[in-house]
N, C-alpha and C positions, 0 to 999 in steps of 0.2 A: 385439365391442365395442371401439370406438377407445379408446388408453388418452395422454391429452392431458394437458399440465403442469396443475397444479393452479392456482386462480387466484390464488393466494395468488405464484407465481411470475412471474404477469404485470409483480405490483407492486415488482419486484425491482429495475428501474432508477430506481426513487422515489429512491432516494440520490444518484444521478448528479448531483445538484449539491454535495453532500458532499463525495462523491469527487476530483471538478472541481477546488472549492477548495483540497480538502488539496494536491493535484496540482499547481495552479497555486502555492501559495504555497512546496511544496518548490522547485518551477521558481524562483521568485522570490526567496528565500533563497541556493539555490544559485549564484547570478547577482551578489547583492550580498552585498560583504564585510563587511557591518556588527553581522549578526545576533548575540546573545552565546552564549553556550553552553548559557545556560536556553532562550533560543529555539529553539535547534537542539537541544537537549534532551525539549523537549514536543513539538515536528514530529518528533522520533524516535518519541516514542511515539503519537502519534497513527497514523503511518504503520506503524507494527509493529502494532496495534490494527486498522489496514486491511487491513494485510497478511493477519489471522488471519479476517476477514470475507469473504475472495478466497477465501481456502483451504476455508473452510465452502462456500460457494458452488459451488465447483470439487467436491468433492468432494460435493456434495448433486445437481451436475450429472450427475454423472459416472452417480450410483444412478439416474436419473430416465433415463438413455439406456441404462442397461442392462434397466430396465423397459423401455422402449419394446423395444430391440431383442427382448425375449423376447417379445413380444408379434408376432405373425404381421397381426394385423388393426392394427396401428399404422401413422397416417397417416405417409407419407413427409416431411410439411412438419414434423410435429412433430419430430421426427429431425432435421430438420431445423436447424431454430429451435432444439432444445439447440445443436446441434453450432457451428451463429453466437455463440453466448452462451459458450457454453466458450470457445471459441477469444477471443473480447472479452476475458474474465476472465482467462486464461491471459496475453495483451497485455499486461493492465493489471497484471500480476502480477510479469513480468518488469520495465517500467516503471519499478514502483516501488522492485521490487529494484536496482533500478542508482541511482535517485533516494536512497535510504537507503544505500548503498552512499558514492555522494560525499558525503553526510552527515556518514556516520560518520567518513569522511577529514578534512573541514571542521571536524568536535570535535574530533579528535586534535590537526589543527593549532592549532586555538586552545588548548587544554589545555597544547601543547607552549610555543606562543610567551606564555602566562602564566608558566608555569615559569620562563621564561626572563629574564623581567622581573622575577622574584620575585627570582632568583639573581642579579641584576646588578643588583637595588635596592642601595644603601647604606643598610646596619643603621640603623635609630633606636636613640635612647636609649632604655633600657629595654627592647629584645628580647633583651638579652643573659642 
């Protein structure tokens, strides 16, 4: 008996416009200096929310090729097509770790250069 991904797995790239987006618009954030820090704030968590949906994935992959490999009568194409999908995932994974990585650099630096503004305001009255 062939032991083949469930079809519930087929429907796995249904997101790929989700993904796309958040992708694209980290790309696009990271590009322009304008974003505030709520921006780059909720793209944080959205992309660490994606991040944790890769690792499910990667890791439900990973059981579905060890089934197959235990399996003697498993079609070679199925083995196959995980092993495309992991590696995709895996891609997309690293990707994004580097995308959330200048992120979080791009918060500091705004964090930092508010600060900085803060500290080189002149006092009003009344904050004293």
């Amino acid at each position: 008996m062939a032991c083949s991904a469930p079809p519930a797995r087929k429907g796995l790239r249904l997101t790929e416009p989700l993904e796309s987006a958040l992708l694209d618009r980290l790309r696009e954030v990271l590009r322009n200096e304008s974003a505030t820090e709520g921006e780059l704030r909720t793209l944080g968590e959205q992309a660490d929310g994606w991040a944790r949906v890769l690792r499910a994935q990667i890791h439900a992959g990973e059981q579905r090729l060890q089934r197959l490999n235990g399996d003697p009568a498993s079609p070679l194409a199925d083995i196959a097509a995980e092993l495309r999908l992991l590696d995709a995932l895996r891609a997309e994974t690293i990707e994004l770790s580097s995308l959330t990585g200048e992120l979080d650099r791009r918060s500091r630096e705004l964090r930092a250069e508010w600060l900085v503004r803060q500290a080189s305001a002149p006092a009003r009255e009344g904050d004293a």
